[in-house]
DRENDO-1510 file (C-alpha; in Angstrom, 1 decimal, always signed):
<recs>
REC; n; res; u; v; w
REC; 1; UNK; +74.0; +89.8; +121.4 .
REC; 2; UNK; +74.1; +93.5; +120.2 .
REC; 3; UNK; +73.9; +93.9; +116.5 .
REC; 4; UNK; +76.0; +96.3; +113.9 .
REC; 5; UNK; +72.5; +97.8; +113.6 .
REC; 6; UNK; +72.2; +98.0; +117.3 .
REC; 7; UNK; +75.8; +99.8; +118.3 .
REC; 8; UNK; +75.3; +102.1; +114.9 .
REC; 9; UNK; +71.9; +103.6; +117.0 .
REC; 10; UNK; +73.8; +103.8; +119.9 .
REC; 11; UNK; +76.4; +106.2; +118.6 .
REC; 12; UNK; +73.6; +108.3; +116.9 .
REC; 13; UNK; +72.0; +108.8; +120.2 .
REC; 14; UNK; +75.5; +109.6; +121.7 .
REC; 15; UNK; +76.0; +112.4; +118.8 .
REC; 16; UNK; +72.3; +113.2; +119.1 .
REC; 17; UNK; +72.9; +113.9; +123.0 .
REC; 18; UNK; +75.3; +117.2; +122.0 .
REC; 19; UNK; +74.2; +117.6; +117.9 .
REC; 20; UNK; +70.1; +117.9; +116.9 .
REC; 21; UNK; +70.5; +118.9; +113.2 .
REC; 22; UNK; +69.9; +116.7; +110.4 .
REC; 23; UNK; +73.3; +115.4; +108.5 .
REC; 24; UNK; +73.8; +116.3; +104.6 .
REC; 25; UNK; +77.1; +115.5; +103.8 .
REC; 26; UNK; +79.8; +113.0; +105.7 .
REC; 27; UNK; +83.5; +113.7; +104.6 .
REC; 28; UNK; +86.3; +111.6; +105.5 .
REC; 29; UNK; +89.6; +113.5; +105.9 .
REC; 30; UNK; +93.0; +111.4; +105.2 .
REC; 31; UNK; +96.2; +111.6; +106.4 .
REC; 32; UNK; +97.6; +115.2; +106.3 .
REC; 33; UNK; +94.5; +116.1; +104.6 .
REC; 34; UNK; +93.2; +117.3; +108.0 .
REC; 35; UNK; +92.5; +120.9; +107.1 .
REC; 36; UNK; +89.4; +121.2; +105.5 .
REC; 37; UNK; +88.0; +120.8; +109.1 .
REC; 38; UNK; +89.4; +124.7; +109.7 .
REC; 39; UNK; +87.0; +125.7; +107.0 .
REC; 40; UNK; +83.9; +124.1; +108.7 .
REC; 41; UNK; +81.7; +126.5; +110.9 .
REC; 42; UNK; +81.3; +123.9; +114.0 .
REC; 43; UNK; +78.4; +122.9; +116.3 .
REC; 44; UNK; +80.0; +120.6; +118.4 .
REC; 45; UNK; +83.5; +119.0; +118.0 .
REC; 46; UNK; +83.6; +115.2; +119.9 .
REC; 47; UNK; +86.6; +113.3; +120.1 .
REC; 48; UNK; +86.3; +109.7; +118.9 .
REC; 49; UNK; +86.8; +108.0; +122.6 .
REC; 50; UNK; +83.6; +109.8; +123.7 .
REC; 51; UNK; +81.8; +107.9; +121.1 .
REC; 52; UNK; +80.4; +104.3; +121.8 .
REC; 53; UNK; +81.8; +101.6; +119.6 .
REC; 54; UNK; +84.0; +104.4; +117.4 .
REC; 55; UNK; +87.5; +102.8; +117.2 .
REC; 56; UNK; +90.8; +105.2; +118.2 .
REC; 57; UNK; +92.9; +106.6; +115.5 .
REC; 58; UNK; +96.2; +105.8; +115.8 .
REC; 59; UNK; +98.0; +107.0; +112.9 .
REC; 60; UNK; +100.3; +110.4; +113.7 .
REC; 61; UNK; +98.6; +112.9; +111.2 .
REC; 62; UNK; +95.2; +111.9; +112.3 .
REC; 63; UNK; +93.3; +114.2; +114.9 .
REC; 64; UNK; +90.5; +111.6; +115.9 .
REC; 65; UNK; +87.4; +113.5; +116.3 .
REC; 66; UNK; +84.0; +114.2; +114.5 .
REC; 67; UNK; +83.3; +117.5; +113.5 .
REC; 68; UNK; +79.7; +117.9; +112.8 .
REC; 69; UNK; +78.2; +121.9; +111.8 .
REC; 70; UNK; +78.6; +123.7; +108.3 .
REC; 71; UNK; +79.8; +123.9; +105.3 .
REC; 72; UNK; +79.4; +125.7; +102.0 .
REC; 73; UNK; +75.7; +125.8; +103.4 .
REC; 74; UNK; +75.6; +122.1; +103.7 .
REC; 75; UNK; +75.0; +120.2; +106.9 .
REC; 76; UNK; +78.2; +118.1; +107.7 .
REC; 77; UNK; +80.0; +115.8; +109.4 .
REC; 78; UNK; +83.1; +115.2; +109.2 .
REC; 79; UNK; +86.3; +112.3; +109.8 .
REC; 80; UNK; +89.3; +114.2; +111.0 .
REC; 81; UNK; +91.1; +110.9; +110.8 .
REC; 82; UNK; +90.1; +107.9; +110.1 .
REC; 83; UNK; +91.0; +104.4; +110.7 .
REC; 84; UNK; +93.0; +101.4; +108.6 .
REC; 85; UNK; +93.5; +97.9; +108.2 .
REC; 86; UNK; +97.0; +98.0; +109.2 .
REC; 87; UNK; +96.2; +99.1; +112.3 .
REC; 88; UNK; +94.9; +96.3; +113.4 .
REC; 89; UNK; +91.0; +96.9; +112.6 .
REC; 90; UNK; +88.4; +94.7; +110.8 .
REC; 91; UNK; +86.7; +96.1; +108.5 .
REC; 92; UNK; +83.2; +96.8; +109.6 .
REC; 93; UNK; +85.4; +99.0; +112.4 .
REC; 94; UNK; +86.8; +101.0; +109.8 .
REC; 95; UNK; +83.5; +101.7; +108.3 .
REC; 96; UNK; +81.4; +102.2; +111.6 .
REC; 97; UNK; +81.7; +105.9; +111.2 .
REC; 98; UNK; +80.5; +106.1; +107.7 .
REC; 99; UNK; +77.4; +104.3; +108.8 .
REC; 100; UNK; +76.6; +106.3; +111.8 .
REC; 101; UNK; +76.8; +109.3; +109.2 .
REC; 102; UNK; +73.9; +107.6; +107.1 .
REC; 103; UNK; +72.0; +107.4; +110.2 .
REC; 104; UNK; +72.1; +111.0; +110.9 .
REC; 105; UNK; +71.1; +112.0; +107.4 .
REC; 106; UNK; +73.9; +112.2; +105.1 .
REC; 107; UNK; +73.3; +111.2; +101.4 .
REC; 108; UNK; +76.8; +111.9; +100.2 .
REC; 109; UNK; +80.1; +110.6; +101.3 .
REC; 110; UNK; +83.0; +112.8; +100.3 .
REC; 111; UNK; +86.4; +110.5; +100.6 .
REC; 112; UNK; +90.0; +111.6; +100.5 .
REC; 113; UNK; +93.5; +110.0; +100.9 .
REC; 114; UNK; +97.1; +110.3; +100.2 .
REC; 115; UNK; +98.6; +108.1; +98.4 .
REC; 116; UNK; +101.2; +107.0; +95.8 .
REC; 117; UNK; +101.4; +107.7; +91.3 .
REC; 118; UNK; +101.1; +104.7; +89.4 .
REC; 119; UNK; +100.4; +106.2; +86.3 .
REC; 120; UNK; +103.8; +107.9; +84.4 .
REC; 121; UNK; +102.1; +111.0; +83.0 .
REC; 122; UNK; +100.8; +112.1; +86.8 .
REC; 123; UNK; +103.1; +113.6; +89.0 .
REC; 124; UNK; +103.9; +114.3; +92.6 .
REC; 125; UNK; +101.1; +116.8; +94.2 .
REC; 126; UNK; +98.4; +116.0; +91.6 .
REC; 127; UNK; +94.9; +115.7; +92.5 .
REC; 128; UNK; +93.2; +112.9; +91.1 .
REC; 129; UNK; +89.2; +112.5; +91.1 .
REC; 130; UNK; +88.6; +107.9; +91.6 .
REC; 131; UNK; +86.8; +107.1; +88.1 .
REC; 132; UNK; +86.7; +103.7; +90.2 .
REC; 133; UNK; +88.6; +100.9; +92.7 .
REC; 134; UNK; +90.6; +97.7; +92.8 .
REC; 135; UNK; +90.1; +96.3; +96.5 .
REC; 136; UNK; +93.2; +94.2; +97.3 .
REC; 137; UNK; +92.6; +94.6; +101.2 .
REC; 138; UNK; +92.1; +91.1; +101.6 .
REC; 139; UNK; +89.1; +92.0; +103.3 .
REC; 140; UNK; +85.3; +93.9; +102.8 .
REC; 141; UNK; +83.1; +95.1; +105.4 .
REC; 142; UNK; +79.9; +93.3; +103.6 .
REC; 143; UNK; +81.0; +90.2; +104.6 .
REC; 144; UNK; +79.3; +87.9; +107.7 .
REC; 145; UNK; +75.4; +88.5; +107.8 .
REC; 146; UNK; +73.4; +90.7; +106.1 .
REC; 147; UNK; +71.1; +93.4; +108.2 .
REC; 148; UNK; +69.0; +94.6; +105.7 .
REC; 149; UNK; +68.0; +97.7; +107.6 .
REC; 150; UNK; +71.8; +99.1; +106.1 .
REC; 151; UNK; +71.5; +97.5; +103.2 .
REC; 152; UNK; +71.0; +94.9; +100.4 .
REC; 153; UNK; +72.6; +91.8; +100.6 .
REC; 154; UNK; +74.3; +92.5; +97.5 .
REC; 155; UNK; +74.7; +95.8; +96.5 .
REC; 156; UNK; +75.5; +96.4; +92.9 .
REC; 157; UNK; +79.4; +98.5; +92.2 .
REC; 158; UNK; +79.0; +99.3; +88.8 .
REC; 159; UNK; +78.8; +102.9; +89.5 .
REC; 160; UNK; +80.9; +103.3; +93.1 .
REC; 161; UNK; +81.6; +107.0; +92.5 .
REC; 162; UNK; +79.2; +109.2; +91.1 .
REC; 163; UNK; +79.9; +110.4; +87.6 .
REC; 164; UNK; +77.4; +112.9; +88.1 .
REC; 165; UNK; +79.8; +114.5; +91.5 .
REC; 166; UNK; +83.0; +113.8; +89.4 .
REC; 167; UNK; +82.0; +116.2; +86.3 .
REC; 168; UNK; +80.8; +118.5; +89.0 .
REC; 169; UNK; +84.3; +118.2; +90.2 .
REC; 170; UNK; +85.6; +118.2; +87.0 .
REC; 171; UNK; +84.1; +121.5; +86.8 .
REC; 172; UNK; +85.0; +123.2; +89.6 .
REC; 173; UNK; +88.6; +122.3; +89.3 .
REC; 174; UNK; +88.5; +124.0; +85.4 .
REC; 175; UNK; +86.9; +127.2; +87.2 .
REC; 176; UNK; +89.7; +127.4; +90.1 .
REC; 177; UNK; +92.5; +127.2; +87.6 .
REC; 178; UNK; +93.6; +123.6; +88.9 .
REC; 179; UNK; +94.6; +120.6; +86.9 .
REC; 180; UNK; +93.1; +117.5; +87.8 .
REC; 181; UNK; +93.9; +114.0; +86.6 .
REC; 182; UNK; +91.3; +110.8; +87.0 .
REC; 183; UNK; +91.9; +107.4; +87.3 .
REC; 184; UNK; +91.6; +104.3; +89.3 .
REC; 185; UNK; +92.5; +103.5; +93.3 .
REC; 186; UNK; +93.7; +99.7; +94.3 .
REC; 187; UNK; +93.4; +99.7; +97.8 .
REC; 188; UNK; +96.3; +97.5; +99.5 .
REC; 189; UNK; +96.7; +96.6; +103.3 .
REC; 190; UNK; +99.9; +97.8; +103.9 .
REC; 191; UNK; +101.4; +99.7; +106.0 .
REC; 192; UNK; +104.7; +98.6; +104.2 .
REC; 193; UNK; +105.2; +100.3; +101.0 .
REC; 194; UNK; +105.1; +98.2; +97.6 .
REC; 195; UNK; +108.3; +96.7; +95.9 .
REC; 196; UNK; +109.2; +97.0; +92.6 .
REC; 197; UNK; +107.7; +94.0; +91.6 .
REC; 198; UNK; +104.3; +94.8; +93.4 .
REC; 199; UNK; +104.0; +98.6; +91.8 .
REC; 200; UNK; +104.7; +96.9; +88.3 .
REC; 201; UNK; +101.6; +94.2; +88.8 .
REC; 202; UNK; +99.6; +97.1; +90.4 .
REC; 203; UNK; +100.2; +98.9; +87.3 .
REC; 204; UNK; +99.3; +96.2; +85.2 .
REC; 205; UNK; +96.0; +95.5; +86.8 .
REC; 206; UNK; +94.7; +98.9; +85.6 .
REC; 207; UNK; +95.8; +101.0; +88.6 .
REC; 208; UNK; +96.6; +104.9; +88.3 .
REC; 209; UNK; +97.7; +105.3; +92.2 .
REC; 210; UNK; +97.5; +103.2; +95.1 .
REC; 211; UNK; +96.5; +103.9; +98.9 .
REC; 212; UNK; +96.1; +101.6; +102.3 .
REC; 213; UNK; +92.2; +103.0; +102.7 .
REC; 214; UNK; +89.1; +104.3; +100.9 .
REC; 215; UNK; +87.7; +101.3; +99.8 .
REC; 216; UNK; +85.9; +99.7; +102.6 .
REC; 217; UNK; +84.3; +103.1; +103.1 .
REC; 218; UNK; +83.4; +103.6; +99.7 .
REC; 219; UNK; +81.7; +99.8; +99.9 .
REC; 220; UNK; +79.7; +100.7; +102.9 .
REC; 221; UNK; +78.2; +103.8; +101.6 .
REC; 222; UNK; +77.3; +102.1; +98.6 .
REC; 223; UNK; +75.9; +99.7; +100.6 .
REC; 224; UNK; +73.7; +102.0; +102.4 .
REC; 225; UNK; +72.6; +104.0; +99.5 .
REC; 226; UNK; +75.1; +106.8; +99.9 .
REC; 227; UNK; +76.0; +109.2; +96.8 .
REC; 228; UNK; +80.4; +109.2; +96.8 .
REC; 229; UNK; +82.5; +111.6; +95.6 .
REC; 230; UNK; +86.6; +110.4; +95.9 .
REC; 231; UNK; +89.8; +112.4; +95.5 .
REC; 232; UNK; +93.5; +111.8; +95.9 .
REC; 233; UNK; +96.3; +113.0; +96.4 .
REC; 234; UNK; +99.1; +111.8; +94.9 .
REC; 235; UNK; +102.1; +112.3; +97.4 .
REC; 236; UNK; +105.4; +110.1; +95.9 .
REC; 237; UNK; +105.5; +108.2; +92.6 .
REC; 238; UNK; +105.5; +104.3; +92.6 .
REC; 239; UNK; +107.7; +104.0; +89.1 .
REC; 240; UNK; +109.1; +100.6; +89.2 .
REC; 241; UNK; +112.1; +101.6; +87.2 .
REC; 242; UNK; +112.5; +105.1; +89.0 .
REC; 243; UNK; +111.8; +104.1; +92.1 .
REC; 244; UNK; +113.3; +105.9; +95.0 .
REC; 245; UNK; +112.8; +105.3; +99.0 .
REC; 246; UNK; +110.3; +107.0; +99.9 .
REC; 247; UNK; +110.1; +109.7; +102.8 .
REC; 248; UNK; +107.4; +109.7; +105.3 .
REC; 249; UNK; +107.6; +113.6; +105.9 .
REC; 250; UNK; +108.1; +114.4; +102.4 .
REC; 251; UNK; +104.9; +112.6; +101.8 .
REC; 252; UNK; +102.9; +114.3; +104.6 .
REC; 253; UNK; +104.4; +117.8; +103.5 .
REC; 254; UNK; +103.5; +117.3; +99.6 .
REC; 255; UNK; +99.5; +115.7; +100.9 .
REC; 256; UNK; +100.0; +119.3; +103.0 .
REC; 257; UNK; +100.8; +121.4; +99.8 .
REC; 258; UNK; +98.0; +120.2; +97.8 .
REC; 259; UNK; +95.0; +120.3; +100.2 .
REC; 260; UNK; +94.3; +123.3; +99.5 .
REC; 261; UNK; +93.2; +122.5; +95.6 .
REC; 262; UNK; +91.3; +119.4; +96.8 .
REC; 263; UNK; +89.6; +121.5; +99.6 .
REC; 264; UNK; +88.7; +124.3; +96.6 .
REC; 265; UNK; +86.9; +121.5; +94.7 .
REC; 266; UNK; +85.4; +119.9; +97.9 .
REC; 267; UNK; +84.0; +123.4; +98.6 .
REC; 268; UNK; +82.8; +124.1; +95.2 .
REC; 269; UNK; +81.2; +120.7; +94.9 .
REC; 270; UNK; +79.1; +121.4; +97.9 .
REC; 271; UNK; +78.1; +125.1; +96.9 .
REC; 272; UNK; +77.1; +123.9; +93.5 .
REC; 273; UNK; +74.6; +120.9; +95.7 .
</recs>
C-alpha cells in the first residue's frame, strides 16, 4: 500500500521532471487573492491535474496550478488556489501540497485567505496578520498514523505563526503606509455562512475573524518543521447585531481591493529574508 510519504515523493519527482531548483518559500494564495502570482518571475507554471495525487480546485476564484520560479529574490512556490473541506476533501488532501513544498526545500509557508470581521473595531478591507488559530473543522490532517519522516508524532502549537515573521510584517506594513490589525482565525467547515447565534459564540471563544481554510495547512507545516507567516483579509463583517446578507461578489471584489496591501507586506517580508 503506497504511503503519504510515498505519493508526497512522487509529486516531487513529477515537479522535479519540469523544475530543478531548490524551494525557499511555499505561499498559498486564497480566494480572490490570486494576484500575487502576476508578481512572481516564473520557471515553470503546472496545472494541478498534471500533478500525481494533487486534488482539483473547484472553487470559482481559484486558478489550480503551482507556480514555482521567483520572488523578491527568494525561490518559490506557490498555491494559486487551494483546496477546502467543504469541497468534499479530507484533510491530508488539503495539505498534500504544503508537504510536497517541504520536500522541495521550502522552510517558510506564507498563508492567506479571505474571510469574515469578528472583532467590532476592524472593518471591511483590513488586513490582519494570525497572532494564532481556533480549529473548529471538525477534522486535522495529523490524525491516523504517524510517518515520522514528515514529522513528530506530536508536534508542539504553542508558537503556530512566527512572531519573529509577524513583527517583520508588522514592519513592513508601518513602512508602506498600511494599517494592519492582528488577531486570531477560527477555522470553520462551512461553506454556509455563520448565523447570528454562531458569529456571537465565535466571538466569544476569542475569535477576531473567521475563515473555511488555513488551519490544516498551518498544522501540517508545523508539523514538518515549516516557519508560517498568515494574513487575512477581512472581506464582510460577522456582527451579530449588524448583521446583513452577505454578497458573494462583494466579498471577492473587496478580497480584490485589498490584495495589493497584503501582497506589499508579502513582498517586503521576503526582501527583508
Amino acid at each position: 500500500m503506497q504511503t503519504e510519504y510515498d505519493k508526497i515523493q512522487e509529486a516531487v519527482a513529477a515537479i522535479r521532471a519540469r523544475w530543478s531548483k531548490e524551494a525557499e518559500v511555499g505561499i498559498v494564495l486564497g480566494t480572490g487573492l490570486g494576484g500575487l502570482a502576476d508578481a512572481i518571475v516564473p520557471d515553470v507554471v503546472i496545472p494541478y491535474e498534471e500533478l500525481p495525487h494533487f486534488p482539483r480546485s473547484t472553487v470559482e476564484t481559484h486558478a489550480g496550478k503551482l507556480i514555482l520560479g521567483t520572488l523578491e529574490g527568494k525561490t518559490v512556490v506557490a498555491m494559486q488556489g487551494r483546496f477546502h473541506f467543504y469541497e468534499g476533501y479530507s484533510a491530508q488532501q488539503i495539505v498534500f501540497p504544503v508537504r510536497v513544498m517541504k520536500a522541495l526545500g521550502a522552510s517558510l509557508l506564507v498563508v492567506s485567505n479571505a474571510c469574515g470581521g469578528l472583532n467590532p473595531q476592524f472593518k471591511r478591507g483590513d488586513v490582519m496578520l494570525i497572532e494564532d488559530h481556533i480549529n473548529l473543522l471538525g477534522c486535522n490532517p495529523l490524525i491516523g498514523p504517524n510517518d515520522d519522516r514528515i514529522g513528530p508524532r506530536f508536534p508542539d502549537m504553542c508558537e503556530p505563526y512566527s512572531q519573529e515573521l509577524i513583527e517583520k510584517a508588522r514592519q513592513v506594513a508601518v513602512e508602506n503606509g498600511v494599517l494592519v490589525q492582528k488577531g486570531v482565525y477560527v477555522a470553520v467547515a462551512g461553506p454556509n455562512l455563520e448565523t447570528r447565534a454562531e458569529y456571537r459564540f465565535l466571538r466569544g471563544i476569542g475569535a477576531d475573524v473567521v475563515g473555511m481554510s488555513t488551519v490544516p495547512e498551518v498544522i501540517a507545516a508545523v508539523h514538518c518543521g515549516m516557519r508560517v507567516l498568515g494574513l487575512s483579509i477581512i472581506t464582510d463583517m460577522g456582527l451579530a447585531d449588524a448583521l446583513e446578507p452577505a454578497n458573494i461578489a462583494e466579498i471577492i471584489a473587496t478580497a480584490g481591493g485589498a490584495e495589493p496591501k497584503m501582497n506589499a507586506i508579502i513582498r517586503g517580508v521576503l526582501r527583508s529574508l
